[in-house]
N, C-alpha and C positions, 0 to 999 in steps of 0.2 A: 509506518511502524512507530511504535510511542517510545520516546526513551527509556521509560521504565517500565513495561507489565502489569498491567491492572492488580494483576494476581501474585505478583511481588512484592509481600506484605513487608519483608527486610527491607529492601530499597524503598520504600514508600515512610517505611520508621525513620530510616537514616535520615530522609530526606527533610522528615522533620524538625528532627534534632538539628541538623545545618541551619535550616529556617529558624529555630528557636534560638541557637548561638548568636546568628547576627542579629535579631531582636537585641539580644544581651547584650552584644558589643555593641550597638547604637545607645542603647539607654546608658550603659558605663561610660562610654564616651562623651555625653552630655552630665551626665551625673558627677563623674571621676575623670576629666580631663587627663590625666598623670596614665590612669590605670588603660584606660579605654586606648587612646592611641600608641600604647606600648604596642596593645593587642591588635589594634589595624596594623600595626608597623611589622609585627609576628607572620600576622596574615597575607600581608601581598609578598613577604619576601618568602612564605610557602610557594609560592607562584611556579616559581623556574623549577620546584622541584617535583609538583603534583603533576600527576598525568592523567588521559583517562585510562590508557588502557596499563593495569593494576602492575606493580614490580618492576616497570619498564620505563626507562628514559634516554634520548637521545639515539634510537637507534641500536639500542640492545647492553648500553649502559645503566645499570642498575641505580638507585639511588641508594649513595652508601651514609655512614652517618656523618661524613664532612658536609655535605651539603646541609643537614638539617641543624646544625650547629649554632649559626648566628640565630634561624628563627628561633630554637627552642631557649637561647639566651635572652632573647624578648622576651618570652612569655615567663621565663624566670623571675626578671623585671619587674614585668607587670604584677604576679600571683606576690612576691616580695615585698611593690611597695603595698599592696594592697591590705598585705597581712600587716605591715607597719604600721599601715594606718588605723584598721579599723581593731586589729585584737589588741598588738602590743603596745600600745598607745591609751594612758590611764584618759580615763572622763574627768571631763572638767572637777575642780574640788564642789563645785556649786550645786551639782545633780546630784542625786538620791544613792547613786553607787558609788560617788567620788566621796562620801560621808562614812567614813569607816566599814566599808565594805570592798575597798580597793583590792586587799590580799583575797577574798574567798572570788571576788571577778577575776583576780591574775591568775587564781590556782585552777578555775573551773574552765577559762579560754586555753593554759599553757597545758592542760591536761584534753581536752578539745581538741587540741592543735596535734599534738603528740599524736593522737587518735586517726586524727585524720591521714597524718604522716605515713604511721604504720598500717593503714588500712590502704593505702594509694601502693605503699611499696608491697606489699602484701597479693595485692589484684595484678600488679605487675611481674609476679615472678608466678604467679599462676597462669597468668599470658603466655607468659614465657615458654612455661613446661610446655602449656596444651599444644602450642606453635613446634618447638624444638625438631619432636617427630619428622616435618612436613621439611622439613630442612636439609636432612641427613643427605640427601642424594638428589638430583635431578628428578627423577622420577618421580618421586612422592611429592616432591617440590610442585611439579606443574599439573599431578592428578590433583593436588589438591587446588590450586588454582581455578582449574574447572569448574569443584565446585563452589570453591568460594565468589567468581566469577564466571558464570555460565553462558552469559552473552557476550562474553569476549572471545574475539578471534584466537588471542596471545598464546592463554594456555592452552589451549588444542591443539594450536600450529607446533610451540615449545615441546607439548609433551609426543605428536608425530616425529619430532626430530628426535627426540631421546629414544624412545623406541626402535625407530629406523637403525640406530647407534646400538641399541642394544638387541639387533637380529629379530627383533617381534616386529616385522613386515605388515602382516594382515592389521595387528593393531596399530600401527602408525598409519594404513591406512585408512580406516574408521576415523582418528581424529583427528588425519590433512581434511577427509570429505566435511567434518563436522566444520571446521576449520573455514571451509570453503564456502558452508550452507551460512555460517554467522555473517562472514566478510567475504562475498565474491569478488571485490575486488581489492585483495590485501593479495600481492605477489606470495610472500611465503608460504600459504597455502597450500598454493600449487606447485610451491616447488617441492615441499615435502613428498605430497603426494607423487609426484611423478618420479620421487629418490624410493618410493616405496613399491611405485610398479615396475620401476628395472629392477629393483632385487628381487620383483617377483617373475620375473622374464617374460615382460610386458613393453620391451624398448621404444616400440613407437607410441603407445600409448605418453610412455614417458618420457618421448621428445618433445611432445605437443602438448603437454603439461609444463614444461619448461618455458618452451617457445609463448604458450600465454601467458607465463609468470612476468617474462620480460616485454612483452606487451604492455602487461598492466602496470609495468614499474619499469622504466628506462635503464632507471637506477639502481635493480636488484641485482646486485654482484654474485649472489649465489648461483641465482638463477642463469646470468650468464656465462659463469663458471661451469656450472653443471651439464649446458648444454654443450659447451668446446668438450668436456671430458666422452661425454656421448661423439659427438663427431668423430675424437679422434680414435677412439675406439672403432668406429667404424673406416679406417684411413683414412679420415677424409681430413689430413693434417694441415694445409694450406689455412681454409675457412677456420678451422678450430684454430688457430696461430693468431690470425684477422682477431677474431672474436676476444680471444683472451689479453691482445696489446690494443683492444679499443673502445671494451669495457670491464675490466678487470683492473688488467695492469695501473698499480699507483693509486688505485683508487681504495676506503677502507673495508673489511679490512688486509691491513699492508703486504700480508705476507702472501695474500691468496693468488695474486699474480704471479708472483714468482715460484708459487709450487704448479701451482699449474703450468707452467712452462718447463720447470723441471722434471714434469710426469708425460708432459708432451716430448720433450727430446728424449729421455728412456723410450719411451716408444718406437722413436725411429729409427732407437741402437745410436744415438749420439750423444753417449758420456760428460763428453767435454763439452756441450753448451748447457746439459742440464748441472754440472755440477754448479757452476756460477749463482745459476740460477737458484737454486737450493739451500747455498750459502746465503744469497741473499733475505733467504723465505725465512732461516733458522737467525738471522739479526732482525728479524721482523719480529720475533713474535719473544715475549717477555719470559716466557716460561718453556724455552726452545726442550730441554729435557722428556724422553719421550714422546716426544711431538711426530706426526707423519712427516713431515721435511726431514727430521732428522733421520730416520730410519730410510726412507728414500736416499736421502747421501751416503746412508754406507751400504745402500746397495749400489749407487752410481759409484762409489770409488772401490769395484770388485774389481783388479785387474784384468779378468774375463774378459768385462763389456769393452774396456779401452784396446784390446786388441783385438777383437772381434769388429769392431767398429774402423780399426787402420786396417783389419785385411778389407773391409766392404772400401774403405777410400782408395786403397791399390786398385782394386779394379776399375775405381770409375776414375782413376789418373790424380787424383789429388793427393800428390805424393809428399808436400811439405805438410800438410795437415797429418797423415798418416804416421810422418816421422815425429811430430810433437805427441801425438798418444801415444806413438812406441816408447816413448822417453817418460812419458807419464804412465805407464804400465810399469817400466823398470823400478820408479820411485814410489808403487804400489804393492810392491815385491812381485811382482809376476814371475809366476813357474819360467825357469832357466828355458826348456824347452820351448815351451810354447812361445816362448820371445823371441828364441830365435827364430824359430818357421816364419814369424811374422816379419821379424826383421830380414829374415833371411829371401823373403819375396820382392819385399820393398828394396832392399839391393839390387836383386837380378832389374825389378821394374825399373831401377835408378842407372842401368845397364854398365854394374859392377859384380857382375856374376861370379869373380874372382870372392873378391872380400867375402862374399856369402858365402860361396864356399868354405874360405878358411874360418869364417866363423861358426859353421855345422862341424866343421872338423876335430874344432877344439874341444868341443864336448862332446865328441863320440871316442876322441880319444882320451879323452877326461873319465870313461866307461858310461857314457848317458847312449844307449839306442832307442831310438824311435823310429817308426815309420816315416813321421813327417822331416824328420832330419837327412830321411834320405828324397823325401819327394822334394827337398830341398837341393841336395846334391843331382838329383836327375833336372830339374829345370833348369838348376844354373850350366849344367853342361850342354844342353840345348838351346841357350842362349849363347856360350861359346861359341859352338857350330854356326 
């Protein structure tokens, strides 16, 4: 496959123009020592910040304008001293122009110049406009991408994900496959695509879209994020645990471990290991506000789950664990009731059937009835016996 397309009349012009520049900066460079290696000096420090595939650096860091600062400070240099030299700078008194023609050369360049000025800043805010549009939202951002770059993986893969995010399935799927057909082996691809065939209830398809995404990249954290969320969806919470503290956990970016672990403990109904974890996810991320972590931690801090979760540990005997969430439900405001039934089990299991008792007592004769108040009263008197 050719890097550029026969028939890719743009890429074939641009490619010219590049070729003609360094023509230019060689002969400056020989000609204008001063001007010429400003502009080599502009040029290789472009280096760390060009890429090939277009708007993208370092792994989904953008190139913002601090980076292009010192080179665009060169080329200031260079185009500066250049006009020093050759406009604002009179000719010798001895030449034909330096003989009383000095003011109509100063007035005809300073007017030139001016021209030029306004016509550069001119073509740049019509850049501007025409670009602005394409900006506004992700969307347009990476449709337009596509076509400004058509052989690239980036914006199809980019704009399958924005999609996916905004409930348009079918079409996230058309540009993970397009995605796929540019670059088979770019993991994100395929992780889009298989985030687009479980929303369309396609699951194993969309395991085995995963499962190659992390094939093809060791390294793709989404992709092996995405495949623990499937497992554990599926119970299968052991492996999904494995996966997520042996390629996720700690790795960038930082917070993705730690939600994901906070979404695997809600799972299993255990509050108290995903709250940690959650906390951890919303210090991770710069813009925690509306984020999935956060709205995930105030569902992990419903008083609900933390007593729901100490009556499942009463049963299976882990009864000092049971009594820290009862404590942590109480500092959640948990309904009066419902704290006692829980607390009031974990006593009888604590084989203080008395205390539970008098703690059902107080709020029934406080006027609180409930059923569970009295299935509390019936066990502890059974445990008596």
């Amino acid at each position: 496959t050719l890097p550029i397309p026969l028939n890719d009349w743009l890429a074939w012009l641009q490619l010219g123009f590049m070729g003609a520049f360094f023509v230019m900066l060689a002969w400056l460079t020989r000609r204008m020592p001063s001007v010429g290696w400003l502009l080599v000096a502009g040029v290789l420090s472009l280096l760390p910040v060009l890429n090939i595939r277009p708007l993208e650096m370092a792994k989904g860091l953008y190139t913002a304008e601090r980076f292009l600062t010192f080179p665009l400070v060169l080329f200031v240099l260079a185009i500066g001293y250049l006009a020093v030299e050759k406009v604002f700078q009179p000719p010798p008194a001895s030449s034909p122009l330096g003989r009383g023609n000095r003011s109509v050369r100063g007035i005809f360049l300073g007017q030139l110049a001016v021209a030029g000025v306004f016509g550069w800043l001119s073509a740049s805010v019509i850049v501007n406009l025409l670009n602005l549009p394409n900006w506004k939202e992700n969307r347009t951002l990476w449709e337009w991408t596509t076509h400004a770059a058509p052989y690239s993986p980036l914006g199809y893969s980019n704009l399958a994900d924005t999609y996916n995010k905004l409930g348009r399935y079918e079409d996230a799927l058309k540009a993970a496959e397009r995605a796929i057909q540019i670059a088979p082996y770019s993991g994100m691809g395929w992780v889009n695509k298989g985030v687009a065939l479980l929303k369309l209830g396609r699951p194993q398809e969309a395991e085995a879209h995963f499962r190659k995404a992390t094939e093809l990249e060791p390294e793709n954290v989404i992709g092996w994020n995405n495949l623990a969320i499937m497992l554990s969806d599926r119970g299968e919470f052991v492996e999904a645990e494995r996966i997520i503290r042996q390629h996720v956990l700690g790795r960038t970016p930082r917070f993705m471990g730690h939600q994901a672990l906070g979404i695997l403990y809600l799972k299993q109904g255990r509050p108290d290991l995903a709250e940690p974890e959650l906390e951890r996810a919303l210090q991770a991320l710069p813009f925690p506000h509306g984020s999935l972590p956060e709205r995930l931690l105030r569902e992990a801090r419903r008083p609900r789950l933390w007593l729901a979760a100490a009556e499942g540990l009463i049963q299976q005997g882990d009864l000092a664990t049971a009594e820290r969430l009862c404590q942590r439900a109480e500092q959640l405001g948990a309904d009066r009731v419902a704290l006692a039934y829980v607390r009031g089990k974990l006593l009888i299991a604590q084989g203080r059937p008395k205390e539970a008792e008098r703690l059902v007592r107080e709020l029934i004769d406080y006027g609180l009835n409930d059923p569970r108040l009295d299935e509390v009263l019936r066990l502890a008197a059974q445990r008596r016996d």
